[in-house]
Residue, then its C-alpha position, 0 to 999 in steps of 0.5 A: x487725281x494723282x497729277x493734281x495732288x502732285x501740283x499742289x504740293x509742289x505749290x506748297x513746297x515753293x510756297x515753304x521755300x519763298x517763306x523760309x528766304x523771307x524768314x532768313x532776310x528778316x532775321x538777318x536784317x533785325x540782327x544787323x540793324x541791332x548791332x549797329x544801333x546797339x553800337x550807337x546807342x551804347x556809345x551815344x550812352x557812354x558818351x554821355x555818362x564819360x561827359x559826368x564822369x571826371x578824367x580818370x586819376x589812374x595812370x595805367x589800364x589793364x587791359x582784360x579779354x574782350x577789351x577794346x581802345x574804344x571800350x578803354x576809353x569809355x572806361x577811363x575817360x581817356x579818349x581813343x586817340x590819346x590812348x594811341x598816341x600814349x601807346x604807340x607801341x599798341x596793335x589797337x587791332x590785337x589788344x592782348x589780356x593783361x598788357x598795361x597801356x599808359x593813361x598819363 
């Protein structure tokens, strides 16, 4: 008795762990897969609105925490390039709070 009860719960316990890896792979997989179609849709959304949007009329851009060239560029309507070429000077890697990038 003591044998058989011994091989169930090692069953049991292989059985916890199969199903704890397939939890981990499931939850990891939806929280790549969302990043990466939020990125989309949230630039295939922005893009749509910026194509409305007329060009913005102010000449520089605060840049605030958490701001990307991408995001600055959804925002102002300036796109990513022109925001590089405009700023040459800018990391567009390290974007620091406050700095003032060029528009015009």
């Amino acid at each position: 008795m003591e044998n058989r009860t011994s091989s169930i719960a090692r069953i049991f316990a292989v059985l916890a762990l199969v199903v704890a890896v397939i939890v981990i792979i499931v939850v990891v997989t939806s929280a790549v897969n969302d990043s990466s179609s939020s990125g989309h849709r949230h630039s295939a959304h922005h893009s749509h609105k910026e194509a409305k949007r007329p060009r913005t009329q102010a000449k520089t851009y605060t840049v605030k925490t958490g701001d990307t060239l991408t995001a600055i560029a959804h925002k102002t309507g300036v796109s990513v390039a022109e925001l590089q070429a405009l700023n040459p000077e800018v990391d567009p890697q390290i974007l620091v709070a406050g700095e003032t990038l060029k528009l015009k």
